[in-house]
GUTI-409714 format. One record per residue (C-alpha): x, y, z. Coordinates in steps of 0.02 Angstrom, whole numbers, padded with zeros to 5 digits, always signed. Example, Ala and Ser with C-alpha at 12.3 -4.5 7.8 and 13.67 -1.06 7.14 Angstrom:
2
+00615-00225+00390/+00684-00053+00357/
//
This chain:
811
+00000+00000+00000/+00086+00175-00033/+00111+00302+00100/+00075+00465-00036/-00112+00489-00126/-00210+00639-00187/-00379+00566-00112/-00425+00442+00031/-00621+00378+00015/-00660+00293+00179/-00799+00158+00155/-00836+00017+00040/-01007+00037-00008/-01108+00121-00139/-01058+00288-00080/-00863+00273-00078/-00864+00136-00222/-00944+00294-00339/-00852+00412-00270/-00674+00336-00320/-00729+00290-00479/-00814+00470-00541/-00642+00531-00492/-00555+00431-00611/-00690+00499-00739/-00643+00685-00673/-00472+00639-00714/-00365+00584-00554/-00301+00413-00559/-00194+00439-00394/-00333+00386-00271/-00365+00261-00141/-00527+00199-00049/-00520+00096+00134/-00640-00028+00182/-00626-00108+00375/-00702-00266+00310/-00772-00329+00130/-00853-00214+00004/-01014-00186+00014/-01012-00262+00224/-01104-00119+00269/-01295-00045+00220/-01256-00079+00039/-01275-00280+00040/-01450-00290+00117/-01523-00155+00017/-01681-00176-00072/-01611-00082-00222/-01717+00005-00305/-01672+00128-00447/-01794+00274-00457/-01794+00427-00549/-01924+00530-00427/-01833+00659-00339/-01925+00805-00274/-01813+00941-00356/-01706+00955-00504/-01545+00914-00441/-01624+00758-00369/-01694+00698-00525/-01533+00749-00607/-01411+00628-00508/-01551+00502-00520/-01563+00471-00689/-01358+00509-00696/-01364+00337-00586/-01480+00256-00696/-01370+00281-00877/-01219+00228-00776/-01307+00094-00710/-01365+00017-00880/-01188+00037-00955/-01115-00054-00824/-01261-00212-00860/-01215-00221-01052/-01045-00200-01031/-00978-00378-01104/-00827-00415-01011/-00903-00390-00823/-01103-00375-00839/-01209-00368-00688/-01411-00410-00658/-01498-00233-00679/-01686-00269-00703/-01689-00082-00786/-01864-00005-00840/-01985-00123-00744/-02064+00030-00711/-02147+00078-00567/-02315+00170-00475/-02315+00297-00313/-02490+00271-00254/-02609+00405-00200/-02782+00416-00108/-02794+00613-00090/-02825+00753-00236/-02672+00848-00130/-02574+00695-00162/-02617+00676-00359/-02575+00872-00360/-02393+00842-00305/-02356+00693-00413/-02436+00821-00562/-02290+00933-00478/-02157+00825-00480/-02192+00776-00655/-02195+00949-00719/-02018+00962-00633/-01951+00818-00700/-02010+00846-00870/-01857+00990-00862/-01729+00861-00854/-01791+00771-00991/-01867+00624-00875/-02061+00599-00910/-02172+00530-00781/-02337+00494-00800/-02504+00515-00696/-02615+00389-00698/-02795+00357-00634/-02829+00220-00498/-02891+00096-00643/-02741+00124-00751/-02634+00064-00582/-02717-00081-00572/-02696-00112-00758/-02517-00111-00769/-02485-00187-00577/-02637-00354-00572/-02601-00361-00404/-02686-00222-00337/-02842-00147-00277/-02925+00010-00329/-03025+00029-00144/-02974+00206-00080/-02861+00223-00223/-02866+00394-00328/-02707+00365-00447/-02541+00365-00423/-02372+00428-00528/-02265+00329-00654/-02085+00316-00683/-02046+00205-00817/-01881+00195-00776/-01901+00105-00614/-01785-00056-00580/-01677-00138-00440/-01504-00189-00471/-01398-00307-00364/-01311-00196-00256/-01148-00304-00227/-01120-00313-00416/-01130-00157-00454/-00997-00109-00309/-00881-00230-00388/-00911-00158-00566/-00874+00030-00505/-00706-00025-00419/-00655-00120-00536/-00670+00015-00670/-00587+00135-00538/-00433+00024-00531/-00427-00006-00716/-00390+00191-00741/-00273+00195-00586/-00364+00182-00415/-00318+00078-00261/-00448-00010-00152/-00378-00098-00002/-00494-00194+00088/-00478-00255+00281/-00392-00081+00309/-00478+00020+00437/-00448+00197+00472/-00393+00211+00663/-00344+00394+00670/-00362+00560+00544/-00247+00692+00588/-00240+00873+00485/-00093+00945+00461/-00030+01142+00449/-00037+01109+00275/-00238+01084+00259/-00166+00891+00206/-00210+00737+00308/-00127+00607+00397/-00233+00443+00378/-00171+00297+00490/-00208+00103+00478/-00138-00054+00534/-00073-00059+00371/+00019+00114+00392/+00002+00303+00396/-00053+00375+00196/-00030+00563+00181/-00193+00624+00084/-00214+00783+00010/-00398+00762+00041/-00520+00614+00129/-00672+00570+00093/-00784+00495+00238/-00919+00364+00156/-00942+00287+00290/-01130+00239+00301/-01182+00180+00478/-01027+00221+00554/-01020+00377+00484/-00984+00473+00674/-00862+00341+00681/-00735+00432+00549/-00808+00595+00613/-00747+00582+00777/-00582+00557+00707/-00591+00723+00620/-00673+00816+00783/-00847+00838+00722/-01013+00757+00726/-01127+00715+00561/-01304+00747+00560/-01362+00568+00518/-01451+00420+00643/-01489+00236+00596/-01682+00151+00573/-01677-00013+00568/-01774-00082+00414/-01866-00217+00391/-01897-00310+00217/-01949-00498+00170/-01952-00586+00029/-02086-00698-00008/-02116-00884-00085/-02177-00886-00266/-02344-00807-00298/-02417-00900-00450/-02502-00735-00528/-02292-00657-00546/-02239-00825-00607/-02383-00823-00721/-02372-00658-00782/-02268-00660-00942/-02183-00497-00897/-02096-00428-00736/-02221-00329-00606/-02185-00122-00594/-02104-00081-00440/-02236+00007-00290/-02243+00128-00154/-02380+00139-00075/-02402+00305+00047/-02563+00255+00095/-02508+00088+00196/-02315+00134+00212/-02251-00004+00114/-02141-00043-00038/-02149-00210-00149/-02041-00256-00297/-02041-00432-00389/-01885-00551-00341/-01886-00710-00432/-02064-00742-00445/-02121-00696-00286/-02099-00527-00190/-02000-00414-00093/-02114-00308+00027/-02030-00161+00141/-02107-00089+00297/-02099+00110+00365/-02199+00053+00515/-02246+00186+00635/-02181+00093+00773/-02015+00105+00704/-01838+00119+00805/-01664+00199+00784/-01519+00090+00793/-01342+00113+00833/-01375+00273+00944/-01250+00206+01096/-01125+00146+00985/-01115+00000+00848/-01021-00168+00886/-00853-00154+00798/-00883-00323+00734/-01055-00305+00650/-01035-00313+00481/-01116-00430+00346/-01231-00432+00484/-01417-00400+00520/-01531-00344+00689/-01666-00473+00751/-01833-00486+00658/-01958-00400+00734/-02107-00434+00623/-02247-00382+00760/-02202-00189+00736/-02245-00201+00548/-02415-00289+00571/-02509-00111+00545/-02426-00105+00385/-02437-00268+00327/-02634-00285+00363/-02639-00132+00237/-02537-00212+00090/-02618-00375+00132/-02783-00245+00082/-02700-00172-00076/-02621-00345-00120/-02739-00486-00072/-02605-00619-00175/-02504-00587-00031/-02626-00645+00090/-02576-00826-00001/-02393-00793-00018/-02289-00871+00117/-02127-00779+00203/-01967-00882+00134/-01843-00734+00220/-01847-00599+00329/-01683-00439+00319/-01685-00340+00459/-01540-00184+00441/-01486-00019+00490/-01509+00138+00349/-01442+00288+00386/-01555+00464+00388/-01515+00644+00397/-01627+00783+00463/-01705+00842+00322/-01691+00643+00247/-01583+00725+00111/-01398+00661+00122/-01244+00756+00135/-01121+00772+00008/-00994+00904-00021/-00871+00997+00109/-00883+00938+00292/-00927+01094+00363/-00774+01190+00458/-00654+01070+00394/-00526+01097+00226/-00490+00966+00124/-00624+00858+00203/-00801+00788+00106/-00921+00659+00138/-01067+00574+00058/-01155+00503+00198/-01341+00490+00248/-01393+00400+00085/-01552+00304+00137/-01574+00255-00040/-01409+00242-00076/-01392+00118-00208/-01535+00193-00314/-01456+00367-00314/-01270+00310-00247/-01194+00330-00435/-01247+00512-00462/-01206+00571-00257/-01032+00504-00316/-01031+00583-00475/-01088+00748-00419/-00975+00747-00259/-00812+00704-00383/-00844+00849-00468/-00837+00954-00329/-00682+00912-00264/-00599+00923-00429/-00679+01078-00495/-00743+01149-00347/-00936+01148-00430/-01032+01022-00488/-01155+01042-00656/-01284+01061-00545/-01326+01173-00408/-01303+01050-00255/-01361+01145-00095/-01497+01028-00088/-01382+00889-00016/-01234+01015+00060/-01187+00950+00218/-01166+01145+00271/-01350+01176+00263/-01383+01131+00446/-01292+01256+00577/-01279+01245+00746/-01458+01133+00783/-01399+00984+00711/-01379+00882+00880/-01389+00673+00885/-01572+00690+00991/-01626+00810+00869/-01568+00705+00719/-01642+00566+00796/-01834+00637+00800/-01823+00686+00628/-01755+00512+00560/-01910+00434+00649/-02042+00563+00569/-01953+00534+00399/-01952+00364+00404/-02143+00376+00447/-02160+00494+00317/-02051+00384+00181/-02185+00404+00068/-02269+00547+00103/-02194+00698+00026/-02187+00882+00094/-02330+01007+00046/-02289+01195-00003/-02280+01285+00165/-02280+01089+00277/-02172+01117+00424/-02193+00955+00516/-02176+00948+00731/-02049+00842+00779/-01892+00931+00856/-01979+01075+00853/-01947+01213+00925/-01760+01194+00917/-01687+01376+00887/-01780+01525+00953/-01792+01690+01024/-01850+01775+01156/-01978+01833+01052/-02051+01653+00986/-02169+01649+01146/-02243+01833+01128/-02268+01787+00965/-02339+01667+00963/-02458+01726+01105/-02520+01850+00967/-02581+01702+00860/-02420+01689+00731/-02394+01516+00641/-02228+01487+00630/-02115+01405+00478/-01933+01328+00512/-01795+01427+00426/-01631+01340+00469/-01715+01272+00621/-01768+01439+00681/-01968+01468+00684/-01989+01621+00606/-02151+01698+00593/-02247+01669+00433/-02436+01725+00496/-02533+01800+00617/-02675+01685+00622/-02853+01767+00631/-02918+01653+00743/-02850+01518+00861/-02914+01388+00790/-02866+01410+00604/-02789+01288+00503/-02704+01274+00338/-02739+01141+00222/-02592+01108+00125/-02581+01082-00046/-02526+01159-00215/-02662+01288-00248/-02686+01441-00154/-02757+01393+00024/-02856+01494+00167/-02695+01563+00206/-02707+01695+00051/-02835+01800+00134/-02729+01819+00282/-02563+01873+00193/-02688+01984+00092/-02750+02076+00245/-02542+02075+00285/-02464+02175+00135/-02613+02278+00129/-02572+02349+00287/-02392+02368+00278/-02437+02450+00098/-02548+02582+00185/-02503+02624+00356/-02337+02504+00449/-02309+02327+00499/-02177+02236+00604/-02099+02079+00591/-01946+01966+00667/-01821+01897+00538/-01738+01798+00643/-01600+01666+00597/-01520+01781+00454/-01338+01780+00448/-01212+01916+00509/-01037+01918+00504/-00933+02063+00593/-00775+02072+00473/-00630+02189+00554/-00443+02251+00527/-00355+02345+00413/-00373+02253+00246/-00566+02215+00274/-00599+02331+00142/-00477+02260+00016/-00524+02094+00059/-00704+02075+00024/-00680+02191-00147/-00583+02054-00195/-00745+01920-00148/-00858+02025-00241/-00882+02048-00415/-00962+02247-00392/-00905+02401-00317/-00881+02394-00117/-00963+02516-00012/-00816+02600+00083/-00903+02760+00150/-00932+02744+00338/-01136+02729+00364/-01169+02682+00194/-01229+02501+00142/-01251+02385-00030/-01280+02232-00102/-01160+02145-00180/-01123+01949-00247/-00985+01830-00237/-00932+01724-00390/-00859+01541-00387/-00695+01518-00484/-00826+01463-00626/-00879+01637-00636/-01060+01572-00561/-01182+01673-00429/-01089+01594-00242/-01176+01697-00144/-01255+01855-00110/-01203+01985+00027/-01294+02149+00118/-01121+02250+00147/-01115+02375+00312/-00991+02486+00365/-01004+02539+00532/-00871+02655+00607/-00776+02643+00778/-00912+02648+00928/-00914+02590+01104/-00991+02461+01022/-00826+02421+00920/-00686+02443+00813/-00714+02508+00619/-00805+02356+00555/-00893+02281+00385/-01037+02215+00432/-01100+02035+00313/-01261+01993+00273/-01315+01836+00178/-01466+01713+00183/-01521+01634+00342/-01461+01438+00272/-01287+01533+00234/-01176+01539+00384/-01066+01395+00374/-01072+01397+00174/-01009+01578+00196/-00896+01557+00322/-00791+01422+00244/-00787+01522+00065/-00752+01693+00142/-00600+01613+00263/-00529+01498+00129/-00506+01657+00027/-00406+01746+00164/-00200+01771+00133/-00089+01749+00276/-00059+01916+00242/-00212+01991+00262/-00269+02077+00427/-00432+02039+00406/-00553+01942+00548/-00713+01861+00533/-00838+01817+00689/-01005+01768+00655/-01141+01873+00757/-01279+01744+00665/-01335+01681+00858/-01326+01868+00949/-01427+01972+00856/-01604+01968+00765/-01681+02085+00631/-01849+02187+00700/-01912+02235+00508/-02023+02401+00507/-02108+02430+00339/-02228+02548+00258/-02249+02726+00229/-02262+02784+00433/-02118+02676+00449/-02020+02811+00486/-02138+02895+00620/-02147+02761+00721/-01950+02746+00730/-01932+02916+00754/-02065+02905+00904/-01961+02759+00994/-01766+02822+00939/-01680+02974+00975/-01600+03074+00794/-01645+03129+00654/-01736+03009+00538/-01784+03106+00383/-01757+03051+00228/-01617+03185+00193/-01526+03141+00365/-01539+02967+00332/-01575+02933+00163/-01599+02728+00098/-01453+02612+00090/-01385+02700+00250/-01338+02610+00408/-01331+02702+00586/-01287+02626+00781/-01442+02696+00910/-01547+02626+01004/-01716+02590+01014/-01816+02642+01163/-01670+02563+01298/-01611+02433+01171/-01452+02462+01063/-01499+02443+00886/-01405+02450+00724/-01526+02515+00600/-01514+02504+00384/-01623+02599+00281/-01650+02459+00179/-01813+02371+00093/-01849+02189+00021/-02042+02236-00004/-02051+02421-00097/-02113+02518+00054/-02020+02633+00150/-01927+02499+00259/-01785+02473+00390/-01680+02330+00453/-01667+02360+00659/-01540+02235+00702/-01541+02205+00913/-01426+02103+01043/-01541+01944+01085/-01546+02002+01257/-01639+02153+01229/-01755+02103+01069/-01891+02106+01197/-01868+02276+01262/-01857+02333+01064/-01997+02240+01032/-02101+02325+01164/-02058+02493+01135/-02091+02474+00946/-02275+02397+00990/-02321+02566+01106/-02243+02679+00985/-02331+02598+00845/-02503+02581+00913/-02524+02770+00876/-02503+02724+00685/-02607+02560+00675/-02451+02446+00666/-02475+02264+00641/-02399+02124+00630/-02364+02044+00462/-02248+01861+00418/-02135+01781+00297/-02279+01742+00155/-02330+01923+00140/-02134+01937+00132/-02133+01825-00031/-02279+01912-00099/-02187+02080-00100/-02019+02024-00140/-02102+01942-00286/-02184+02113-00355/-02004+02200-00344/-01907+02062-00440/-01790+02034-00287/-01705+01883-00290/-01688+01730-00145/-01515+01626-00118/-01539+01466-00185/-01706+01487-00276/-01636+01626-00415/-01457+01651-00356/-01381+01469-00403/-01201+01394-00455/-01277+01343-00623/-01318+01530-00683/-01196+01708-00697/-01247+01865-00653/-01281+01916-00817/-01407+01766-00843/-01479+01804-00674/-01517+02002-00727/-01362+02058-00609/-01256+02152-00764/-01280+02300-00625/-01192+02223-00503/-01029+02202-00584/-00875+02297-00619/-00763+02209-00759/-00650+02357-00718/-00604+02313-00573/-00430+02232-00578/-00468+02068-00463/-00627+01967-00408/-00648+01810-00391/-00697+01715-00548/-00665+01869-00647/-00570+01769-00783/-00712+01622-00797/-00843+01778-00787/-00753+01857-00940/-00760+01728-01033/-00940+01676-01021/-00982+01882-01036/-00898+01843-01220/-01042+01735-01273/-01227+01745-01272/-01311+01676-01141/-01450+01550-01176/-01556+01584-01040/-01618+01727-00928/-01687+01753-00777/-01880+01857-00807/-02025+01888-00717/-02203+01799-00781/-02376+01854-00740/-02496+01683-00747/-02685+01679-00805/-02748+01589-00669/-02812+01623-00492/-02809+01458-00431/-02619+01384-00392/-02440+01488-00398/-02301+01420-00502/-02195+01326-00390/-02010+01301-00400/-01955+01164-00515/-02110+01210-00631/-02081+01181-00834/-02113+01336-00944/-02150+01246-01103/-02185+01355-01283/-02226+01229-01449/-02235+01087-01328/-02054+01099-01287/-01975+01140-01120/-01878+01315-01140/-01865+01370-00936/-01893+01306-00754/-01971+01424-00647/-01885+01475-00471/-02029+01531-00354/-02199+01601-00388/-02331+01689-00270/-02480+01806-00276/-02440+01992-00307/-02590+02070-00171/-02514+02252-00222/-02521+02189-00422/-02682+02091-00418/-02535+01974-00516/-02499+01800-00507/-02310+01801-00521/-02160+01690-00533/-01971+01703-00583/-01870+01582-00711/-01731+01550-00817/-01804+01564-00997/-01722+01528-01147/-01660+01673-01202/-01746+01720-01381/-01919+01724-01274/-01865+01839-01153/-01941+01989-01202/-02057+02076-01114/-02256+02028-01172/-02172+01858-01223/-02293+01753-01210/-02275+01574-01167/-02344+01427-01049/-02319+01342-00879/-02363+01165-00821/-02468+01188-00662/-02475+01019-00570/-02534+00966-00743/-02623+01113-00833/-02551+01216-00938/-02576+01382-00895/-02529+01538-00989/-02410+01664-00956/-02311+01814-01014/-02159+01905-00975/-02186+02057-00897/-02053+02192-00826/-01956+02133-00685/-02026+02256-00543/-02224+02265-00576/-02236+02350-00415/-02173+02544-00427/-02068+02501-00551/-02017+02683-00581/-01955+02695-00371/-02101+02823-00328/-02131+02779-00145/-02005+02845-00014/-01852+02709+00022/-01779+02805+00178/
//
């Protein structure tokens, strides 16, 4: 074994078997993977293994069908084939209208990555799949793509296509220690010996804390065990004359596919359990936990409903095994958060149907630095600070629960909740606000009318739109107040802070002491990284000169890492995140500016302190930094307080405001304003897959400047057209937004995806932003959009259809 490698993947399953060999496809040869025991010992060789193509966004769907074309070429290649039962197809089953309208959704979506579902009625089910029954059955969604593949062949088939170009794989070597050196390299150590690794890579399933531990930091991701059987032959399947589609059934919690000619049926009981949460047995491997067949009766009684064969079928084997969840049940790959030279693709619960494109897309991060697509759906840095073992274990249970069941527009579901607060959250919620989960945080998204409304989710407008109505219409005419809690805020200092972040961004920095912008960070690919509220603040009591950073509420730890692996030694620069001290108190509408000026000392005109200005004060006893700045078109400001004293701001703001009418108002009257002034959200318009100039930000950057970041890749891509755009669309029809993932189809082709939609109350407009091709971009374009299965019309309309021309007062 040699002592000197570019890349260490830890783990033998799907996850570091696909990893090592999409390297070799990126191009480096010199890299190793360690397994403690046998490939595939782990998750991987009791997998049912099924290969989908549902995902619930783009990127999903993307690495899904990525996994399915490798997949395929690796069954027909003629020197090492393996069994692939691809295109069996397969149903999702549905009993609800709600649930139809999602899988119309999720087809729409799809159909922008060139994979075509279908939606079938309840008697077309039962047509293709004899087995089932059509009692309390609507329809249900089909991919016919659908397969299972035998997991330990294809393991063998990557890594032996990853040595072939170059790659080691060294089985019975476990990793006993990681040390990091000065040098951002690692120091991997096995009974074998110590390999110095530019970069490692932990795939290490089930024992993913394991590894962790080694590296000083914990991984978001609990064990369920799973139960599966398989049954004896079932005469009908044998009889058949073709294979039976693949089902999951939402209604009943269970899965079935054909093996041999009888079944394999899987169980998300409700009474389900975690596994491995007081450590694992260092010799469990190729192994399995007891049966336990009396939690999954529940379940089984309903498939025994939808399936009466099986009510004949006898049980010839029983797998009972640990898979591995996350919180959100989304798994992380990409950078281990804090942590250089350091990725993992963990948390895969359906790892070997969507193992080959997590590899793929994870290779090409840590050879480019980007992958094709936009991946912040599976970034391990999405979860910061909240992502505890007892929290991770409540969510694994409700997904697991849930397997089926997808999430509704606006669904926030209860377990682990509340986990990140403030002092406000009770007072709040005392005045009747619902709350959504931002990063954890529960941020206020509605003050409920009554205390005993209730939302019923689904993908048309719900009773909720009244409500946000009543909202915008009074911030429009008199002032509202709302917490933004959760959004992030770094305090940059010293000497070259200035120089520094003109360097990260791609515009001009504010330098002017009180003054504040907007500006965007670029990846080396010339691609929208992030975007950034800029504040300088001069020396106070309340600190040194500073540059105060403001990005989206998800952002800290994605920030952090880019911002601090951009530093030079040479710099005197510091960053310290304020994300956890301080919360934003947003005041909004045109007596905005009385009521601060009734609760804060100083001038607040217009002229003293005009928009885009930033000024330290304090609000009735509470020290407050305050920006003139607006993400809804009224006269606005940002009062950013100290935790400690929100409450005392909070207070003085609600007296001083009850002489104006002030309410309160939440995050979906939020989205319906930002919406009617074209502003943009971090990872629903701002993406890695799009520049600035496709995303309308040709404002926002200065090619003159001599150095940015990605200024070289952004030249070159300013050199040639782009082919799409990012434009506003106003839909005929008042019954459902556009929501994002959404095809925009013209001649029955698919020319854009949309990014978010709401209602426009201010517009009387249904809205929504997308990437469009580019020739159809012009405004009164007119073109159409698949709305959980109709095709509604739409045009392109100016990007700000609320006061476009900047009449009302900003500050």
């Amino acid at each position: 074994m040699k002592d000197r490698t570019k890349v260490v993947v830890i783990g033998g399953g799907i996850a570091g078997c696909s990893t090592l060999y999409h390297l070799t496809q990126e191009g480096w040869s010199d890299v190793m993977l360690l397994e403690r025991d046998e490939l595939t010992s782990g998750t991987t060789w009791h997998s049912a293994a099924q290969v989908t193509n549902f995902g619930m966004t783009q990127t999903m769907v993307g690495l899904k069908t990525h996994s399915i074309n490798l997949y395929e070429e690796l069954a027909n290649d003629p020197d090492y084939p393996i069994n692939y039962h691809h295109g069996d197809g397969g149903i999702r089953l549905a009993n609800t209208e709600a649930q139809m309208d999602g899988y119309r959704h999720f087809a729409s979506m799809a159909r922008g990555m060139d994979v075509h579902f279908e939606v079938l009625d309840a008697e077309e089910c039962a047509r293709r799949h004899p087995l089932i029954s059509t009692d309390n059955l609507l329809g249900g969604l089909w991919d016919p793509l659908d397969g299972d593949i035998d997991p330990a062949q294809l393991c063998q088939a990557l890594a032996r296509r990853a040595r072939k170009a170059g790659a080691e794989v060294h089985r019975h070597t476990p990793v006993t220690a990681l040390k990091q050196l000065k040098d951002d390299t690692w120091e991997v150590t096995t009974p074998k010996g110590v390999i110095h690794a530019d970069i490692v890579v932990n795939a290490c399933g089930y024992r993913v804390n394991e590894v962790g531990a080694m590296m000083g930091v914990h991984h978001p991701v609990a064990s369920m065990e799973h139960q599966y059987f398989l049954t004896e032959e079932i005469p009908a399947i044998r009889d058949a004359g073709h294979r039976m589609p693949l089902l999951r059934c939402p209604i009943s919690d269970y899965y079935c596919r054909q093996e041999k000619n009888g079944l394999l049926l899987g169980f998300y009981e409700q009474d389900c359990k975690t596994w491995g949460m007081d450590g694992i047995d260092p010799g469990f491997a190729n192994a399995l936990c007891p049966d336990d067949l009396d939690r999954v009766t529940d379940v089984l009684e309903g498939a025994f409903d939808r399936m009466p064969a099986l009510m004949e079928a006898g049980i010839h084997t029983v797998i009972n095994g640990p898979i591995t969840y996350t919180i959100d049940g989304a798994p992380l790959v990409g950078p281990i958060p804090g942590k250089r030279n350091a990725f993992c693709i963990i948390g895969l619960r359906a790892g070997l149907g969507e193992g080959g494109g997590h590899g793929w897309l994870l290779a090409q991060q840590i050879v480019h630095g980007e992958a094709c697509y936009d991946t912040w759906v599976i970034d391990p840095r999405r979860f910061t600070g909240h992502d505890n073992v007892e929290l991770t274990a409540l969510k694994a249970i409700e997904d697991y629960q849930n397997e089926f069941r997808f999430h509704f527009p606006h669904e926030h579901r209860p377990a682990g909740r509340p986990i990140k607060t403030t002092p406000l959250t009770p007072v709040l919620a005392a005045e009747g606000a619902e709350f959504a989960v931002v990063n954890g945080w529960e941020r206020m998204d509605f003050i409920k009318p009554s205390p005993d409304f209730t939302e019923t989710h689904g993908f048309g407008f719900t009773e909720v739109f009244d409500v946000e109505a009543a909202e915008v219409k009074a911030v429009q005419s008199g002032v509202g107040l709302s917490e933004i809690n959760g959004f992030n805020r770094f305090e940059i200092t010293g000497t070259d802070r200035h120089t520094f972040m003109d360097r990260m961004i791609c515009g001009r920095l504010p330098r002017k002491d009180g003054r504040v912008g907007l500006a965007y960070l670029l990846n080396q690919h010339g691609m929208i990284k992030s975007e950034a509220t800029l504040a300088n603040l001069p020396a106070s009591d309340r600190g040194p000169d500073r540059l105060w950073y403001g990005s989206a509420a998800a952002s800290e730890g994605h920030d952090m890492d880019w911002l601090t692996a951009h530093l030079r030694p040479e710099e005197d620069v510091s960053i310290r995140s304020l994300t956890n001290e301080q919360t934003i108190l947003l005041l909004a509408g045109p007596k905005a500016r009385d009521v601060l000026s009734a609760v804060s000392r100083g001038d607040w005109s217009a002229k003293a302190f005009p928009w885009l200005s930033v000024r330290e004060a304090f609000v009735g006893i509470a020290p407050a930094t305050i920006m003139a700045v607006s993400f809804s078109g009224e006269l606005a400001y940002e009062i950013h307080v100290p935790n400690n004293q929100l409450y005392g701001a909070y207070l003085a703001l609600r007296k001083a405001g009850d002489a104006f009418g002030m309410t309160l108002f939440g995050a979906r009257a939020i989205e319906s304003m930002r919406l009617e002034k074209g502003y943009l959200h971090w990872k629903a318009e701002l993406l890695t897959e799009f520049d600035p100039f496709e995303t309308g930000l040709t404002r926002f950057v200065t090619m003159e400047k001599p150095e940015f970041v990605g200024k070289s890749a952004l030249a070159r891509r300013q050199a040639e057209p782009p082919s799409q755009k990012l434009v506003t669309l106003a839909l005929d029809t008042e019954t459902a937004p556009a929501l994002g993932g959404a095809s925009v189809i013209e001649a029955d082709q698919v020319v854009g995806t949309v990014t978010s939609g709401a209602w426009g109350h201010r517009t009387g407009l249904n809205l929504a932003m997308a990437f469009l091709r580019s020739d159809l971009c012009g405004v009164g374009t007119g073109v159409n959009i698949d709305v959980c299965g109709d095709i509604v019309a739409a045009t392109v309309i100016e990007p700000s259809p609320y006061d476009a021309g900047l009449t009302h007062p900003r500050g």
